[in-house]
Every structure is written in C-alpha cells, then in structure tokens.
C-alpha positions in Angstrom: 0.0 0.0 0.0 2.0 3.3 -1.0 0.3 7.0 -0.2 1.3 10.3 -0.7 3.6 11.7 2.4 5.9 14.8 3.0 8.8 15.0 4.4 11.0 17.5 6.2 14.0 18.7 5.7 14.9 17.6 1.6 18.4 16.5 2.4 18.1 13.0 0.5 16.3 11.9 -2.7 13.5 9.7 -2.3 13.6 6.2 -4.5 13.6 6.1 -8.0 10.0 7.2 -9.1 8.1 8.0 -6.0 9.0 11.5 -5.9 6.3 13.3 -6.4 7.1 17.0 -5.4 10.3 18.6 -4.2 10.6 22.0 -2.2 13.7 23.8 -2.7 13.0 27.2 -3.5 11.9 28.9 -0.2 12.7 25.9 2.2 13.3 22.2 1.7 11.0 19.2 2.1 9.9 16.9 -0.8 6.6 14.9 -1.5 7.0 11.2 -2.1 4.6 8.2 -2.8 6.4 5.3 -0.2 4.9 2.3 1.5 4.1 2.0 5.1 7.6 0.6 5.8 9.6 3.2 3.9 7.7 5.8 6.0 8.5 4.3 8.9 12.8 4.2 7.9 12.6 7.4 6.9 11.0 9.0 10.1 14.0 7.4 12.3 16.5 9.5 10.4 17.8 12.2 12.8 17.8 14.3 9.7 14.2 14.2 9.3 12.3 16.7 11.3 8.7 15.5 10.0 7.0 12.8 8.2 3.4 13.2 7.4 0.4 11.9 5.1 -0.7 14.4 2.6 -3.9 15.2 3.5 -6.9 16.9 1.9 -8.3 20.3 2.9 -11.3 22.1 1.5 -11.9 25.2 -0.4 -13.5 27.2 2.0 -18.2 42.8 -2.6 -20.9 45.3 -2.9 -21.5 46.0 0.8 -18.9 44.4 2.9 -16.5 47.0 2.6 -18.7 50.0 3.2 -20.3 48.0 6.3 -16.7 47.8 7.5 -16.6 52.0 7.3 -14.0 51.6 4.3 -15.5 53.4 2.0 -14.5 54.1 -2.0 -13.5 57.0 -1.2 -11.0 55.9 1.5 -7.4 57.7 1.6 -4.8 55.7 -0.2 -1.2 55.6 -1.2 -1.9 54.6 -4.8 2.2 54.3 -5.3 2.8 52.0 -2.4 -0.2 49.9 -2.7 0.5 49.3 -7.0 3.7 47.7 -5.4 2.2 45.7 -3.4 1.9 41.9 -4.3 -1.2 39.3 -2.8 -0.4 35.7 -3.3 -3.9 33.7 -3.7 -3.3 30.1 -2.9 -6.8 28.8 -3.9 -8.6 27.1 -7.2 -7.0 29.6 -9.7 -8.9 32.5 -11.2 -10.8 34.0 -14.1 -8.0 36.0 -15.9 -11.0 38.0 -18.4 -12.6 39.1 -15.7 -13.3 43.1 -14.9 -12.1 42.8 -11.8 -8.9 41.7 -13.0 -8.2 43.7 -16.1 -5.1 45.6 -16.0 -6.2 49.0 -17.6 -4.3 52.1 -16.0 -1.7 49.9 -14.5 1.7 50.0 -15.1 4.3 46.8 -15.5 4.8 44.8 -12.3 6.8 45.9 -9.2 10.9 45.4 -10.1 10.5 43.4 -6.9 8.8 40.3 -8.6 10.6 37.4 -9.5 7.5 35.2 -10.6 6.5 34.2 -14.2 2.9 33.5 -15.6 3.2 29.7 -15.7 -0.7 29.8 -15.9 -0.6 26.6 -18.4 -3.1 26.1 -21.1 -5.1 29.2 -22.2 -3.9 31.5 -20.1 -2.7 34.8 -19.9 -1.3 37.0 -17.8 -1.5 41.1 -17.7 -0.4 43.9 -15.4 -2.9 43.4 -12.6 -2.9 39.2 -12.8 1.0 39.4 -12.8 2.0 35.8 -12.3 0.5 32.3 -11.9 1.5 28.4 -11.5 -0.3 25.4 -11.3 0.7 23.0 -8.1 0.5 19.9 -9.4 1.5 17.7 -12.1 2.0 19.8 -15.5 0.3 18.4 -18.8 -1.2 19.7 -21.8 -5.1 20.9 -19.8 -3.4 22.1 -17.3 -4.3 25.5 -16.4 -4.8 28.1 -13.9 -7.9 28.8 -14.8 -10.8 29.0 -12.7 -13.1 26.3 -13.0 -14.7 26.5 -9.5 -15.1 30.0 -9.0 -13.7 30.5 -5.3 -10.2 31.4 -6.7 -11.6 34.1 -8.5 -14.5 34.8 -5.9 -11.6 35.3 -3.1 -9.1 37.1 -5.3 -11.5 39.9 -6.2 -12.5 40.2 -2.4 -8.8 40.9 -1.8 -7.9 42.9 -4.6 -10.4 43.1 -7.4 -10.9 46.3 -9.5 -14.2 48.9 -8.8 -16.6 47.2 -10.9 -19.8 49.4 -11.4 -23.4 47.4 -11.8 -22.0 44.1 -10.4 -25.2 41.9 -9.4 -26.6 38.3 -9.2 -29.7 38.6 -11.4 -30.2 41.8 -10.4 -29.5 41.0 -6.5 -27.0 43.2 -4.2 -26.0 45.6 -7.2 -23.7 48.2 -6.8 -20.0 48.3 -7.8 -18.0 45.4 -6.6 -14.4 46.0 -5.4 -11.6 44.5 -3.7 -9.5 46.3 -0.7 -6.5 47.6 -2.3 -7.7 47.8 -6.2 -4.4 49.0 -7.1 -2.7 45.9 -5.7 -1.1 43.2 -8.0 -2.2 39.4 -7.6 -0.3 36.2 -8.1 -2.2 33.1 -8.4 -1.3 30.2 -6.7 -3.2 27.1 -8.4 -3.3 24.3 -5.6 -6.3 22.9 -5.7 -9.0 21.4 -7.8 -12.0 20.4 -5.7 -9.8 19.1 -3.4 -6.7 20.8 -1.9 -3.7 18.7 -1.5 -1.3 19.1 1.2 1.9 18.7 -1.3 0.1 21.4 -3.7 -0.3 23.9 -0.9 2.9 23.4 0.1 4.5 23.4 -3.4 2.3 26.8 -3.9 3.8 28.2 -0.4 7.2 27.4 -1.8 6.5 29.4 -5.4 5.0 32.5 -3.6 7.9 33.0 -1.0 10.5 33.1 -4.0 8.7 34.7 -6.3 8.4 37.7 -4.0 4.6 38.0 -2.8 4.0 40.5 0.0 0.8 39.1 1.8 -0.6 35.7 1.1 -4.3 35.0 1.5 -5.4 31.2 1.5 -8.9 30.3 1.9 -8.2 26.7 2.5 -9.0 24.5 5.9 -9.1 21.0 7.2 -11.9 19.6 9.0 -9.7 19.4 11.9 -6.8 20.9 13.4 -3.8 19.5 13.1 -0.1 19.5 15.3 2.0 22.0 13.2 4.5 19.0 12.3 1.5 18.3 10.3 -0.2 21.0 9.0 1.2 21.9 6.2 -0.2 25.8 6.1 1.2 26.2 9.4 4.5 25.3 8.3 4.4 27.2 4.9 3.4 30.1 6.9 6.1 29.9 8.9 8.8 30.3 5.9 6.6 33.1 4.7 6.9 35.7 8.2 11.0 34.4 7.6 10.7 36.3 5.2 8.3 38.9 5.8 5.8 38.1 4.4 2.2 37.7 6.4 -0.1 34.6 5.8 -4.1 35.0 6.3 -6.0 32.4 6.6 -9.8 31.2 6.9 -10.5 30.0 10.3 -12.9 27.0 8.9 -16.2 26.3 8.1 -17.1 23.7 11.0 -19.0 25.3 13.4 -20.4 26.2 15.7 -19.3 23.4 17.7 -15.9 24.3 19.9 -12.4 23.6 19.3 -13.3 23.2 15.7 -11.7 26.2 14.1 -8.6 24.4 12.1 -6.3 27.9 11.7 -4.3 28.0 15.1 -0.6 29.4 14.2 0.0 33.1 15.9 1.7 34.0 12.6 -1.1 33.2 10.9 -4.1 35.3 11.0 -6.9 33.0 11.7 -10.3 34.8 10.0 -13.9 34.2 11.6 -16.9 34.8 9.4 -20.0 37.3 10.4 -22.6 39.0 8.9 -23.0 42.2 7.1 -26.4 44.9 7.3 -27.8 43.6 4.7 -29.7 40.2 4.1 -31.1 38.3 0.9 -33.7 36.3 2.1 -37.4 34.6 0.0 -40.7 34.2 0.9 -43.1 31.0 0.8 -46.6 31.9 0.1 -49.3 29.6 1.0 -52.4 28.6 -0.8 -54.1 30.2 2.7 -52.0 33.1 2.2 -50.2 32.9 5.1 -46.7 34.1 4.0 -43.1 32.4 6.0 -39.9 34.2 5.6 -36.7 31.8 4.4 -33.4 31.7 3.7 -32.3 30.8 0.4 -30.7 33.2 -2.8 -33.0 32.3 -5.1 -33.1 34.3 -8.9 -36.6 32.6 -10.0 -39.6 33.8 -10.4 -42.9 31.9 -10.1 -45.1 34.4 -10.7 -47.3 34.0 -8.0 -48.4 30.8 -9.3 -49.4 28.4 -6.9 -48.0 25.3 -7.4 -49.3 21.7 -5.9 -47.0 20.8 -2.6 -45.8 17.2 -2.2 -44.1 15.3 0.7 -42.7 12.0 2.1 -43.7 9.0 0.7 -46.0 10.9 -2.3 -42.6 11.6 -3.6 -40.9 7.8 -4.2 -41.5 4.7 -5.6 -38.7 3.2 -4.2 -37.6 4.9 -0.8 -38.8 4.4 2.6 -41.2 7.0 3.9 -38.1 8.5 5.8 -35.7 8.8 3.6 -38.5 10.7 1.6 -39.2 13.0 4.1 -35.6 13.8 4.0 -35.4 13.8 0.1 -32.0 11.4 0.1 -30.7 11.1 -3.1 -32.1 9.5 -5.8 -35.0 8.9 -3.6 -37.6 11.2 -5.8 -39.4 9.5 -9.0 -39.6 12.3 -11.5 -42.9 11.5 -13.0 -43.6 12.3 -9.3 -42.7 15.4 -8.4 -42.2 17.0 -12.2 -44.1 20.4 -12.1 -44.5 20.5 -7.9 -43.2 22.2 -4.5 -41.6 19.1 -3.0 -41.2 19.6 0.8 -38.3 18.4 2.4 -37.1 17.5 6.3 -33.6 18.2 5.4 -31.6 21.9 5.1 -28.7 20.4 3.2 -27.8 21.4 0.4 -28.3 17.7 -1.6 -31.8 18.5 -0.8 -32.2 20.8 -3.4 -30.0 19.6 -6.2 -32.5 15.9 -5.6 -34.9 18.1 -6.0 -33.6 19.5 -9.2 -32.6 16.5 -10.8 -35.9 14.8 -10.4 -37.2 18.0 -12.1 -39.3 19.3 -9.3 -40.8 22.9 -9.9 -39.5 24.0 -6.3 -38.6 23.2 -2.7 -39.2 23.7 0.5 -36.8 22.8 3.4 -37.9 22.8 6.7 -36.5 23.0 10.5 -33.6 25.5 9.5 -32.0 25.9 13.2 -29.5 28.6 11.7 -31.2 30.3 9.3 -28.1 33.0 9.5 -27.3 32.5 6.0 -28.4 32.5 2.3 -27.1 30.2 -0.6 -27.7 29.9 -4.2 -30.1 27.2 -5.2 -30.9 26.0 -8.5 -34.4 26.0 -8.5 -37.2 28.5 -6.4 -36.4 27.0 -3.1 -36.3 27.9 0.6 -35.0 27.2 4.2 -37.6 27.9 6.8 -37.1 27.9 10.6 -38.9 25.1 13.0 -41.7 27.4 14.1 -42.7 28.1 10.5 -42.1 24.6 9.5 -44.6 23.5 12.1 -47.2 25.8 10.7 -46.7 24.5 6.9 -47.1 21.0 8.0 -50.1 22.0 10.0 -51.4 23.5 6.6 -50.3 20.8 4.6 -52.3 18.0 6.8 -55.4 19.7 7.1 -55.5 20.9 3.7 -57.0 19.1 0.5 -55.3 20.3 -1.9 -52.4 22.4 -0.7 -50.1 24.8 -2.9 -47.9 27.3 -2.4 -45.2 29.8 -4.5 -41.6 31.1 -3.8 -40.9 34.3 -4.1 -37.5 35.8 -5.9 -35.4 36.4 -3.3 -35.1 40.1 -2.0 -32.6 42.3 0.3 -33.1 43.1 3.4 -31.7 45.0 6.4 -29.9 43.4 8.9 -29.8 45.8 12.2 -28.2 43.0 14.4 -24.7 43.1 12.3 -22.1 42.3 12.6 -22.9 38.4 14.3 -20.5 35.5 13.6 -22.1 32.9 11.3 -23.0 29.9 12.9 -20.6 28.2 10.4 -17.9 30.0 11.5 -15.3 27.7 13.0 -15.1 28.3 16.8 -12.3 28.1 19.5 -10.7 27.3 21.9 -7.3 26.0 20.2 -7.1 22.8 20.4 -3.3 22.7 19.8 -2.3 25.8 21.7 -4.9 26.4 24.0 -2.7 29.5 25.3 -3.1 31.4 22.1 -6.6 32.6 21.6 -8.1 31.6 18.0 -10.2 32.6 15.8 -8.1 36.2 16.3 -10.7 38.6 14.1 -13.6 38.7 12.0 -15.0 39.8 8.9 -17.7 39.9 6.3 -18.1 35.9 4.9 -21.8 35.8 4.7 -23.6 36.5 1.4 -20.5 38.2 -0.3 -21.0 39.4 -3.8 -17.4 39.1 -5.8 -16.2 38.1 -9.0 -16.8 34.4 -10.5 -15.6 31.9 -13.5 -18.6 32.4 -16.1 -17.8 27.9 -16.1 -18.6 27.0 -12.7 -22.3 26.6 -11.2 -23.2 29.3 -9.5 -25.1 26.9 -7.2 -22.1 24.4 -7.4 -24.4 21.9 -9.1 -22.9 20.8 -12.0 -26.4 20.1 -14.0 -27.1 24.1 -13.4 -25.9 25.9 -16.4 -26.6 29.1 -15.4 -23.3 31.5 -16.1 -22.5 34.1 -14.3 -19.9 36.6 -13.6 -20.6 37.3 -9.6 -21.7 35.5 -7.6 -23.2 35.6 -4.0 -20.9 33.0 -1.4 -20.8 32.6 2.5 -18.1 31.0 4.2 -14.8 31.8 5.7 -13.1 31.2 2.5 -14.7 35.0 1.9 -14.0 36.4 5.1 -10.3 35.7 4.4 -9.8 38.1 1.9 -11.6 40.7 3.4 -8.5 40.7 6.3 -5.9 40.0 3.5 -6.8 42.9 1.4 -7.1 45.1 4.9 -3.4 44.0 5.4 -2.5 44.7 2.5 -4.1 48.2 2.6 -2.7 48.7 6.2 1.0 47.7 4.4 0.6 50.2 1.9 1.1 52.8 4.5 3.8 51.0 6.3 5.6 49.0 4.1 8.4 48.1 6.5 6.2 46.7 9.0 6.4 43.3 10.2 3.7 40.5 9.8 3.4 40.4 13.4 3.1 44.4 13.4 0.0 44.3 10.7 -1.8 41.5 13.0 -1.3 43.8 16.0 -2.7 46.4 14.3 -5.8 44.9 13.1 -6.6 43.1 15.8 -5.7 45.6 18.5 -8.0 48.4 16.6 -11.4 45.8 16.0 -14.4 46.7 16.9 -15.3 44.7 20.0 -18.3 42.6 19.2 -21.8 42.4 21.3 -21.1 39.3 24.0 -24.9 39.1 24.7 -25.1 37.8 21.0 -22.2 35.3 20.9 -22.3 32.6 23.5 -18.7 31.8 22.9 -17.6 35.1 22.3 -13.9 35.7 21.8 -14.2 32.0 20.4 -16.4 32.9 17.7 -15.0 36.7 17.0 -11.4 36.3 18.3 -10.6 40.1 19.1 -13.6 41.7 17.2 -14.9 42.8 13.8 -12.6 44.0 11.4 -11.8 48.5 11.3 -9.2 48.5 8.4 -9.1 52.5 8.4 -8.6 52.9 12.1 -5.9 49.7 12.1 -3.5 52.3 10.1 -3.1 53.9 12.9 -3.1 51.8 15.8 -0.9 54.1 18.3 1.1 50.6 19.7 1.9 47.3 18.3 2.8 43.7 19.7 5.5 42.4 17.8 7.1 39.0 17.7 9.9 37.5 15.9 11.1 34.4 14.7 13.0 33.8 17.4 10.2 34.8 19.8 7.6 31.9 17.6 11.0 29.3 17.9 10.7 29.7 21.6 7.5 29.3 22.3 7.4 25.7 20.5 10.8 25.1 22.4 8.2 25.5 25.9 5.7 22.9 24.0 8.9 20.4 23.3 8.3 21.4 19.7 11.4 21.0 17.3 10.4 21.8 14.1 11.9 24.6 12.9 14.6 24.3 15.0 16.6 22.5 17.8 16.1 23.6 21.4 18.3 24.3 24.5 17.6 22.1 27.4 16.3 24.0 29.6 13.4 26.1 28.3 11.5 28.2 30.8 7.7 30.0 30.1 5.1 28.6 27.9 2.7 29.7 25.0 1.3 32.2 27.1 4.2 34.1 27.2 4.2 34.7 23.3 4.0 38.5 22.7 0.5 38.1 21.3 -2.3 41.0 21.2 -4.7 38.7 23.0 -4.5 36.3 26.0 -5.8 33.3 26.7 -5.2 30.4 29.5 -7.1 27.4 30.5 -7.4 26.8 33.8 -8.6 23.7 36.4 -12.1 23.9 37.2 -13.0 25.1 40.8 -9.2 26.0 41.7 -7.7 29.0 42.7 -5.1 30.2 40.0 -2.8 33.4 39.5 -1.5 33.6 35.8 1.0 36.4 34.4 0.9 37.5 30.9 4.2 39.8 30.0 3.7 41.8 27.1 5.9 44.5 25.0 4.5 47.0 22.7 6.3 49.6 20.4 5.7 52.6 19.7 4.0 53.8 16.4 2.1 56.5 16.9 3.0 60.4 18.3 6.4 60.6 19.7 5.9 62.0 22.8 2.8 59.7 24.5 1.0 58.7 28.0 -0.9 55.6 27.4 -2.8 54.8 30.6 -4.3 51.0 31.2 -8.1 50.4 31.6 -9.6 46.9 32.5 -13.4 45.9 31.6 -13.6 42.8 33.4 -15.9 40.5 35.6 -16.4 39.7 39.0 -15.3 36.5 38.9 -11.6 37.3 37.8 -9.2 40.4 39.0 -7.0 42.0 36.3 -4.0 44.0 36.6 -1.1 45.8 35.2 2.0 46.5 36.2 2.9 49.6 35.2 -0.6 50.9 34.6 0.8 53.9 32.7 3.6 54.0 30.0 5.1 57.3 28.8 6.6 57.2 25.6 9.4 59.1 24.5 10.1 58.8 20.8 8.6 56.7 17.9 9.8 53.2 17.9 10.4 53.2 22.1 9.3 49.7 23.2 7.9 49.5 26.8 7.4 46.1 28.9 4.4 45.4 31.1 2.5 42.3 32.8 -0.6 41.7 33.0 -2.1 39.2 36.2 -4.9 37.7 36.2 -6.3 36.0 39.4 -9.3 34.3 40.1 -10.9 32.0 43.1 -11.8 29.1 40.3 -14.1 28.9 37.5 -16.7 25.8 37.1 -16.3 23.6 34.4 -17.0 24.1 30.7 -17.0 28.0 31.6 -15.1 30.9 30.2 -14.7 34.5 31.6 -13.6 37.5 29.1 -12.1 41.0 29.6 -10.3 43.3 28.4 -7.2 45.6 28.5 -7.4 49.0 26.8 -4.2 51.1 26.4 -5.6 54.9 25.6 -3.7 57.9 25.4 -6.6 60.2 24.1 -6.1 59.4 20.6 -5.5 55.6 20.6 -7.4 53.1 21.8 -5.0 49.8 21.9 -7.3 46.5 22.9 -6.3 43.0 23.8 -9.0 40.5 24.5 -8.4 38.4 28.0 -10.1 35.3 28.0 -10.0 32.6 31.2 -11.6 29.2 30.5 -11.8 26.0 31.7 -13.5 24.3 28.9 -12.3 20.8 27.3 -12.3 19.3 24.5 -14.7 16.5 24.8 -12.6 13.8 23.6 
C-alpha cells in the first residue's frame, strides 16, 4: 500500500520514481509516494524533522467594505499599494474578468521574481501578474478558474471597482476588492480538493517569487499539530521572510475547538454577517406568507403550485428517507411540475430536487437560518416554528399549494454576528493562544466568478455568471488580507506580526450578549481597516520569539532547542490572552507583554480593564510614557481568580488609551475541554 507523504527537511532523494514533489525554492521538504515501511525508515532518520500523510483540505463585494466604514472614497497611497503583491493560494482565477483587467496599470513591481506559468489558455496582464499550477503539469493544465472560489476570493482581496456588479439583479452596486491597485499572483493548488503537497509546493512558489501578503482560503476539518499542518509550516517560511499569511478559520462550526487555523503568525479569519440580508418568501395557498433563507433568482409568478411530501414523492424509498429527500430517492414522473417539501436543510436536498425536475422546494427545521445560498431551482430554508405551521397547513388541507418568491434584500440591524458556520475556539493545539483572532464579512459576499462554474455548485445548473453571492470563511479571508495589505501600503516596512497587532488591537469589539462563545467565535472583534492604520502601539514577535514558544511545548520543528526552556505559550508576545485553567481551583497567571511605539512621539498611554467579577486583572505599570517613535515598553498583566466551574469561560479586556489611541487586547480565562 503506497500513499502520498511529505517529508522535512529535503536533504536526501526519495527512490527512484516515488518523488512526487520537491521543495527547494523557499525551504526544503519533498513529497513522495512510499509504502508503510519506507515511511517508517525514513521517520528514524535524525535528519528528518517531519513525516506526514498528505492530506486533503477544503476550499473554504458590494456592501462588505462600506459596512466595515472603508469606504471608496477611503485615503490611499496609490504608489505603495501598486507595489504591493497578494499571493492567492486557492482554485485559480478568471483571468478576463473586470475585476482583474489591468487598464491604468503600469508593469509589475521590479520586486517580482514570478513568471505566468498559468498553463493552457492562459494569460497574464499587469494586474494578474504571475501564476503556476501546483500539481503535475500536462497539456489541460491551467490556472484557470473552474470553480469560481479562486476568482471569488481574489477579487475580495484585490479586485478592480466594478460598477453594476449583481446576481440577477440581487446586491448591485460596484464590486471591489481592498486595495484595487494591488497586484495578484495566483497560486493554483487545488481542484476540488486541496492537497497538502500542492499547498505546500504553492507556499514554496510565492515565498520566492516575491509575494508581499498571502491570502489562503483553505482549511481542514480538523486541526492539526504544526508538524503536520502543512499551512502552518508554509506560513512559517513566509513571516522568515516577511511576508504575512491570512488564513480562513474554517467552516465547521459552531461546535468548539473546531476552528482548524491555530498558528499566531497566521491570521486565523472568523466569518459574520453584514447589514444587509437576501432572504425569499413561501406563500401559502391560505395566504399565510413564511420568511426563508435561500438566494434564489426565480420567479414563479405567484403561481401556486401543488406541494408534495414523504412518501408521495418515491416509488422506491422508505417514507423516511422521503421525508428527507435522500438522493435518488424522488421518482420524476412524481414530483415533475410541484413544490416538494423536504425535512432536510442540506444542500443535496435541493440539487435531488432538481434532478428529479421538481418545480421548487421547501426545506424545513432550519436551526441557523443565518445565511443565504444559491439554489438552483425556487427554493427555501424555513425555521422550526414556520415549519410547524406549513405542515399543519399541509395536513389539514386538501389540496395544498404554495409559491416562492424571488429572493429580495433586506436590512440586517443586528450586524455584525458571527455565522453559525464560523469555526469556533478554543485551540485545540495551543490552548494559550486565543483563536479565531478577528472577524470579517463571509456571509452572502458578492465578488467576482468563473462564467464555467455553477453558481449553485451543481454541476447540471448551467446558469453562467460573472458574480456570484458566497458565504463562508473562504470569503472572510480576503476581506483581512486585502485590509493588510491596505494597512501595508502605508507602512511598508512593517512586520507581519506588526500588521496583525494592528488589526486586531483596533477591532471593533463585538456584542457578547449575541455570541455565546464570544472571543471563540470573533477572536478580538470585527474588522476597522481605516482605524488599524493607525493603531498608536503594536505587539511584535519575531522568529525567534515563535521558535521559543514551541521550544516550551517540546516542539522542534523549525529548530533544535536548549535544554532547559522556561515560560510557555502564554508568554508569546501576542495582542490577546488566553489560558485554561482547572475547574473550581484557585489560579494566578501572568501574561508579559511588550509594545512599540508607532504613533506620536511624545505619548501617555494609561491602562483600563473591563472585566468580571469573577476574575481580578491587573497591570504592572498601569501607565507607559513614551518618548520617541519606535520606544518599546514592557508590562504584565495578572490575572487572578478563586476558580471557574467547568466548561466555563470569563472575558475582559485591556485597553491602552492615550486620548487618541485606543490599543485593545482581549483576555479570556476558561476551563473548557475538549470532549474527547
């Protein structure tokens, strides 16, 4: 039995013909196809560092930005942010698309080493400025966007003002990326799937080709150790080098210690909402009229059309499964030219429904109901309390009907709320570093699309369009890369570490009484791009500082450690804080923490705690006066408590203000476990 594995560090060839990939530019590793007992030789070599199964991971705007109070309009550096360079590690992109077309722009920044390796069909210009497919080279391939998330994310981050942009005429207005000026290079690592050896092989490409930011919209199911997470390690030669890596927290929640994105130089990107909803309406043959969920572009008319449900469906299925609508459970002859109701939200439901050429669907006992997707046929998602009513209509009625209504927008006053997709904390790998650490815009985002690729993602809909409406963290991403890269553009030389301080220090804390997990859904808040320009101080940490704190978790992969290695994660210069604690014990923990100066020379920042009663904060010193630009000044923060129960979590805050700045680090105390 042979599989795909990766190894660490490339100082040996693999045997003759297994090679699959090798890693040289940016760092060294190599991708081989062994057997069981070659995996196991090769991991005893003290040369070796890792050994690991490559693994799959999955591919994870006309409002967004002006919800975020980042208007058009918004002061730039036009010079700066032309030179700056976003590496999209995703599903390619669509190179004729508006939002990539390179009119106005000059030729790429002397900076760039890269080459448009795009394959088959494919051309690069002055916005697009270099591509490469990932995996095995041949006469289709092509980084071209077949999927429409490469091109979808891409925009996000850097995608030209479009004007008109809409999906059939839903959420029009002018689409646009963060930093329109900004150059992309596409990274092509992933075609349905994404394969650990392609992510890593694109990692490799964009660190020598000379990217600035990447942004990859790619997680597991899982979290992984960082001996095996192959983003986490690419990441890691990436802030060598300078550069920052942004990536999607995960699409698995909201259950906890889900969210898959768990390296502190990585930004880790929670999904929430935006003020503005698309939602339909199911209309009853009574009248009576339910709200759904759904991003539906057909119009019935008003018509009312016969409903149909559970076993009235099949000919072959059990009444359950009918109820649910499992695939291939409805008979066509059936169902043809009806609303078939359905027990399931997922989204098979509606592409069964499709192919057996229903007329529409309902979906009933939607517990989320947060968010919106494209179907491909009048359909929608209603909550339990409605779905008890159509039922009750549908049993005492003789002939029951009903219509969908074309989806419409709506306002959203409640915004910004994390989606309940949203992968959640705590980390499960380094449960001293709080993760998710920010969040941003990733439900119902409008961006750019491959005019190929279903816009429902079911390959029998044809429909072609060139934006498209997604949710997800895979869109959130973007949203913070592109606010990097805009932050960047008016401090080139900053750090990676200095850019996530900045963002996450200026967010806009988030409403706790909507977010039972709070800090574990939103990490430090909601996305403030203009505000993070200029956020007064910022936490920095080096490579040396990261190399240490894996030294206190016994961690050697990036480097051997001394014997004696004192602290722990904790004690990572961070801009949150985070500790788990024993349940019902008394504990004292101490959090030491520099910042740097980047705002007015001559400063008084004085310390403010918002905290509970079941926790004491403090700070010692409570006031730092700041001399000159670039002055770095220690403190410690303690936090003390009597003991927590179990399964609980207690958050605060520190505030550093000096009348102009407002510097905030979440503190979060917790004693919850992962249940396994």
């Amino acid at each position: 039995m042979f599989s795909d594995v990766l190894i660490f560090p490339f100082h040996f060839r693999s045997a003759d013909g297994a090679l699959v990939r090798s890693y040289n530019r940016s760092f060294n590793a190599f991708a081989a196809r062994l057997s069981h007992a070659e995996v196991e030789r090769i991991s005893g070599l003290k040369e070796v560092v890792s050994v690991f199964p490559s693994r799959r991971s999955q591919l994870l705007t006309t409002r967004s930005w002006d919800f975020m109070g980042f208007p058009e309009n918004v002061k730039r550096n036009p010079t700066v942010e032309s030179n700056i360079i976003i590496g999209v590690i995703d599903s390619g992109i669509w190179p004729e698309s508006e939002s990539f077309a390179d009119k106005g722009f000059g030729p790429p920044p002397a900076k760039w080493k890269g080459t448009c390796a795009g394959g088959k069909n494919f051309t690069c210009n002055n916005k697009i400025i270099g591509a490469r497919v990932e995996f095995t080279s041949g006469a289709e391939a092509t980084a071209r966007d077949t999927e429409g998330h490469g091109s979808h994310t891409a925009s996000t981050a850097a995608g030209n003002t479009v004007s008109g942009a809409n999906f059939y005429g839903l959420a029009q207005g002018n689409a646009r990326g963060a930093v329109p000026s900004a150059r992309i290079a596409v990274y092509m690592a992933c075609e349905e799937f994404c394969d650990d050896h392609k992510i890593l092989a694109a990692f490799d490409d964009a660190i020598a080709d000379g990217v600035d930011i990447i942004t990859i919209s790619i997680a597991k199911d899982v979290p992984f150790p960082y001996e095996n997470d192959t983003i986490a390690i690419g990441a890691f030669h990436a802030m060598e080098k300078g550069i920052l890596t942004v990536q999607a927290a995960g699409n698995s929640g909201p259950d906890p210690f889900t969210v898959s994105s768990h390296a502190p130089w990585i930004i880790s990107v929670a999904a929430s909402s935006t003020d503005r909803r698309i939602i339909d309406k199911t209309v009853l043959g009574n009248g009576q009229t339910f709200v759904g969920s759904s991003v539906n572009s057909f119009a019935l008319n008003g018509t009312k059309i016969p409903l149909i449900y559970g076993k009235a469906v099949t000919s072959n299925c059990t009444e359950d499964d009918a109820w649910s609508c499992f695939n291939n459970c409805m008979n066509s002859s059936l169902v043809k030219g009806k609303i078939v109701i359905c027990d399931m939200t997922d989204a098979s439901v509606t592409d069964e429904a499709f192919r057996a050429r229903a007329l529409g669907s309902i979906m009933l006992n939607d517990t989320f109901e947060d968010v919106s997707n494209v179907v491909p046929l009048p359909a929608s998602s209603l909550n339990p309390h409605d779905s008890d009513l159509v039922m009750s209509y549908l049993k005492s009625t003789k002939n029951p009907q009903a219509t969908i209504l074309k989806s419409e927008i709506t306002e959203h006053n409640t915004a910004p709320v994390v989606a309940s997709f949203s992968s959640r904390g705590p980390n499960n790998i380094v449960p001293e570093i709080l993760k998710p650490d920010i969040s941003a815009p990733g439900v119902e985002i409008l961006a750019a699309y491959s005019p190929v690729a279903s816009p429902s993602v079911n390959a029998d809909d044809k429909r072609s369009v060139k934006y498209n409406v997604v949710s997800g963290t895979s869109m959130s991403c973007p949203h913070v890369a592109g606010a990097a890269a805009y932050v960047k553009s008016f401090h080139p030389n900053w750090s990676p570490s200095a850019i996530t301080s900045a963002l996450m220090t200026t967010a806009l804390p988030m409403n706790t009484a909507k977010h039972a997990d709070a800090e574990f859904g939103y990490g430090a808040g909601h996305i403030n791009p203009i505000k993070a320009v200029d956020p007064g101080l910022v936490y920095e940490a080096t490579r040396d500082d990261y190399i240490r704190m894996l030294c206190s978790m016994n961690n050697t992969l990036f480097s051997k450690c001394p014997q004696h290695i004192e602290g722990s994660p904790k004690d990572l210069n961070y801009p949150s804080m985070a500790v788990r604690v024993e349940e019902n014990r008394a504990f004292t923990v101490k959090f030491p923490r520099t910042v740097r100066n980047v705002g007015l020379a001559k400063s008084s920042y004085k310390s403010n705690i918002t905290t509970g009663s079941q926790i004491n904060v403090m700070v010692e010193p409570s006031i730092l006066s700041l001399k000159s630009v670039d002055e770095r000044q220690s403190f410690v923060v303690t936090v003390a408590g009597k003991g927590l129960p179990a399964n609980s979590m207690v958050s605060s805050s520190l505030v550093w203000n000096d009348g102009t700045h407002s510097v905030r680090s979440p503190i979060v105390v917790y004693t919850i476990k992962p249940s396994n």
